[in-house]
C-alpha angles and dihedrals in degrees: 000000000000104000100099089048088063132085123243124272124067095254092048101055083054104051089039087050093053093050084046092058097036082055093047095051091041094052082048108034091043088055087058095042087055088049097060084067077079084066100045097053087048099053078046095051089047104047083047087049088046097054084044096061096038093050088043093049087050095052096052081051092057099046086048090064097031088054086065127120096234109124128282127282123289110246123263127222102217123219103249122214120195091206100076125090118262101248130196138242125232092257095066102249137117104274113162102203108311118261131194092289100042098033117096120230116184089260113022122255144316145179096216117125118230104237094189085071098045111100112248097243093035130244124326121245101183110112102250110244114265101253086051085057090038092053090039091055089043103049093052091049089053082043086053104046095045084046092048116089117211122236113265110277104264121257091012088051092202113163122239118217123231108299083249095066091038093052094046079051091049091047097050085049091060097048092056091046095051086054094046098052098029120125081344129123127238087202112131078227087070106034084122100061082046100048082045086055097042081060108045078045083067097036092053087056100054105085088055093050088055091043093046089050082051119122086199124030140133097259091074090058098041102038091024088234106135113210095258075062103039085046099090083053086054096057093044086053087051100045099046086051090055088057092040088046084051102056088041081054097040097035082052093058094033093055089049098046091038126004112037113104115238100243093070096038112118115193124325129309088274089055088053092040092049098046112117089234093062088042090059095053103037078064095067094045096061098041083052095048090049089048093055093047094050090051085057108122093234096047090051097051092044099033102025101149088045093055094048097052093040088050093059095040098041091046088053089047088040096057102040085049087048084047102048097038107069125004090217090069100045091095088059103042095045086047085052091051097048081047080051107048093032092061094040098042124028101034113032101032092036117022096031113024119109136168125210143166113255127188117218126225128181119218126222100263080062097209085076129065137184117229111204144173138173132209151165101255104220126254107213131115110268113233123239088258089056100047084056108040101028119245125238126303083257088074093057136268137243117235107279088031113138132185131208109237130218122196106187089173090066092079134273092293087062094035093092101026124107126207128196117221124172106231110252095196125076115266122255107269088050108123136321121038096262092058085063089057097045149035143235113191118189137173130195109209126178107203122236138141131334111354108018091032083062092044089062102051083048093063091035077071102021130049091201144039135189104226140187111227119191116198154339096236122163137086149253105228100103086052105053090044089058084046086068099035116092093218126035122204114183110186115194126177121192117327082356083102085078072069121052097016092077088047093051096039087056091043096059098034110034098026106034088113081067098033102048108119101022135087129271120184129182123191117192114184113190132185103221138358103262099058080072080088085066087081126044106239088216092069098043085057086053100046089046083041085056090049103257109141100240107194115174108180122220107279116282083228100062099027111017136252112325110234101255102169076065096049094050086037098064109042082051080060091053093050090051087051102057089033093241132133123264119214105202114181112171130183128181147069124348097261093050086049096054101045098048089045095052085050095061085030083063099040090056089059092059087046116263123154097238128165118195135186116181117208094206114201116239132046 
């Protein structure tokens, strides 16, 4: 089959034969080698989805218990540190962090001990043998490091996520790198089997790439990471495909110019860059690479409409060139393209696509709004379909949840974007019986550039809006932990209160059955005075009436920024001291974020039994 392929001379056909062959198991082998990448995502995704539901099924243990009747919490003497900032409460006046006798449970104190949290034979007084209390201490310093974030990289000033996500990142590189290099050959003889590997190693991670960009996709409900959190994974896919997509690009001209024996050169280097086959492909080069370019931070804050609408155009091209170019990818691809327009479609523009009538209203700093609607929720019995897939935002929301506007009336260039935006209002189902029937949207939007820049010259001349809402998407995972935590702490900065508010606000109304006895703190830092209108006062009384701590430090702008790694610090002491769990849940800007997750980073280390869940800003 082979033998016209071969030069002439006895030796030569042999020798030629056996690098024929070696080429030949390199270009296959290394394609099932690739493929085995499909087997690792899925053990990954089950072993995530393993630690979810036992750490579910734990937590519904815990607010079982904790939703019994049986007396408040005892009160807690709080470490106290002399190096954080005094802060102070919502009531304007000097509170250094609240201890037993200042912090605020549902019901008061007590000095009743909870008997449904005593071990049955009492405590143990037998020293622990010295490798438990090696492997203890152990176990917390490894917690503590993949909880701690790193400073930003100087001059850059990037910002690093948490080890822990560094290190799962760095994990999921190396992967790819051992299948890519496994049973290969870095000879220049064989830069073509490697370039063909470098590709199929893209081609196997598409369909993540596409899974992990979903609204609405299988992970959140196995693994309980919504896509907001899921979002920084899909960056580091795509980016590691661009650079995968580039040595497939750059191997591929190299081994024609190069590398490619003589006896299997057909034509000159023209006749190889003008074949369909490379111009296909050279198309989806170039649609990944803009992509990537557009995806870039610093695109998307300064061109965000542009990247939205490019996101959507480059992806199409990208797939049908991906498609066209080589017949092994086509699975892929096609299983990419159902992820897409499932997602596209059927969700978001069917199952969960609404359009209501909002009223604007601008708040006092003038540069933010409030976007809100009221309606009757539906009473009606939600289909299978429904319980599996979500329904509209007319149907009702969970605390976290956010929604992607459209504004039609903006003009052609806003009729097929889409916009996130967190929901600033409780959730139906938050309180009196009324609140269960009907529902309150609101959305808390600081006007910039572009979109929101135009949505606030429309409310500066119009009181209402017709708008398009896509949604609800989120997840409850951040809820249910504080639910089994004996002190909440929930930490915003900023416009982080769309956040949180919403969290505290279902805690103390729909759960204070579960809640009663423990504590509950919110933190609010905001940068200047006027951004107080952000939050009705009447609802932060009633949250304080109900017992929850309110502490709103003094604004950034006229004192500088609270220390807030203090603040968090030293309620994760309390709760070490008493033995009990902390709940932390933060929002708002990177350096807030940073310094509230160290805390409890540090905390962890001393052996705290701390939970975190960190609400980062940008899409």
């Amino acid at each position: 089959m082979t033998s016209g392929w071969l030069p002439s001379g006895t030796g030569g056909k042999d020798e030629s034969r056996e690098y024929l062959e070696r080429l030949i198991y390199y270009i296959l082998h290394g394609r099932v080698v690739a493929s085995w990448f499909n087997y690792v995502i899925l053990a990954t995704i089950v072993v995530f989805s393993v630690i979810h539901w036992r750490q579910k099924f734990r937590d519904a243990q815990r607010r079982r218990i904790l939703a019994k009747p049986t007396g408040n919490a005892p009160g807690v003497n709080i470490c106290r540190s002399s190096k954080h900032r005094k802060l102070l409460s919502d009531d304007g006046s000097g509170d250094d962090i609240p201890s037993s006798s200042s912090s605020s449970t549902l019901v008061g104190k007590t000095d009743d001990t909870d008997v449904e949290r005593q071990p049955l034979l009492g405590h143990r007084t037998a020293t622990n043998p010295a490798s438990r209390i090696y492997w203890s201490r152990l176990s917390r310093k490894l917690r503590a490091w993949l909880m701690y974030q790193p400073r930003p990289l100087p001059i850059v000033n990037r910002h690093l996520p948490a080890n822990g996500i560094t290190l799962f990142v760095l994990g999921y590189i190396s992967v790819n790198i051992f299948l890519h290099l496994y049973d290969g050959s870095l000879l220049p003889k064989y830069a073509f089997p490697f370039a063909d590997r470098a590709g199929y190693i893209f081609i196997v991670n598409l369909p993540l790439l596409y899974l992990l960009a979903a609204k609405n996709q299988p992970i959140k409900f196995l693994t309980g990471y919504s896509y907001e959190a899921l979002n920084i994974f899909h960056r580091r896919v795509g980016e590691w495909m661009c650079f995968e997509a580039v040595v497939h690009s750059v191997g591929m001209v190299l081994d024609n110019i190069f590398f490619e024996v003589e006896w299997l050169r057909v034509g000159n280097f023209w006749d190889f860059f003008f074949h369909p086959l490379v111009l296909l492909g050279i198309g989806a080069f170039v649609s990944y690479e803009l992509l990537f370019l557009t995806s870039l931070g610093s695109f998307r804050q300064r061109w965000y409409e542009l990247f939205l609408a490019s996101h959507v155009t480059l992806q199409i091209a990208a797939l049908v060139f991906c498609y066209l170019h080589f017949w092994t990818a086509r699975p892929y691809v096609l299983a990419s393209l159902v992820i897409f327009v499932a997602d596209r479609l059927v969700w978001r523009l069917v199952l969960k696509s609404a359009t209501i009538q909002a009223d604007l209203q601008i708040l006092e700093d003038g540069k933010t709004f409030l976007l809100s609607a009221d309606w009757n929720v539906p009473q009606v019995r939600r289909r299978w379909y429904q319980q599996l897939f979500g329904q509209s935002i007319v149907h009702g929301w969970r605390p976290m949840d956010h929604v992607f506007i459209t504004v039609p009336s903006l003009g052609r260039t806003h009729a097929l974007q889409a916009h996130p935006f967190t929901i600033a209002s409780a959730a139906p189902g938050s309180g009196s019986q009324e609140q269960t029937t009907h529902a309150w949207l609101s959305l808390l939007i600081r006007a910039h550039d572009g979109f929101t820049g135009d949505l606030l010259r429309h409310a500066r001349l119009n009181s209402t809006v017709t708008v398009r809402v896509d949604g609800p998407y989120g997840s409850a995972d951040a809820l249910e932990m504080l639910l089994a935590s004996d002190t909440a702490v929930l930490v915003a900065g900023g416009s982080g209160i769309a956040v949180v508010f919403p969290m505290v606000w279902d805690l103390v109304h729909t759960h204070g059955h579960i809640s009663k006895g423990r504590h509950i703190h919110l933190l609010w830092v905001i940068h200047s005075r006027s951004h107080r209108s952000w939050m009705p006062q009447e609802r932060l009384d009633e949250l304080s009436s109900a017992g929850v701590h309110v502490t709103i430090p003094e604004p950034t702008v006229e004192v500088g920024r609270p220390d807030v790694g203090g603040y968090v610090g030293e309620l994760s002491c309390s709760a070490l001291q008493a033995d009990t769990e902390i709940g932390v849940v933060v929002s708002g800007p990177d350096a807030l974020n940073r310094a509230a997750r160290n805390a409890c980073a540090s905390a962890v280390g001393q052996g705290a039994k701390v939970n975190l869940r960190v609400e980062k800003f940008g899409w």
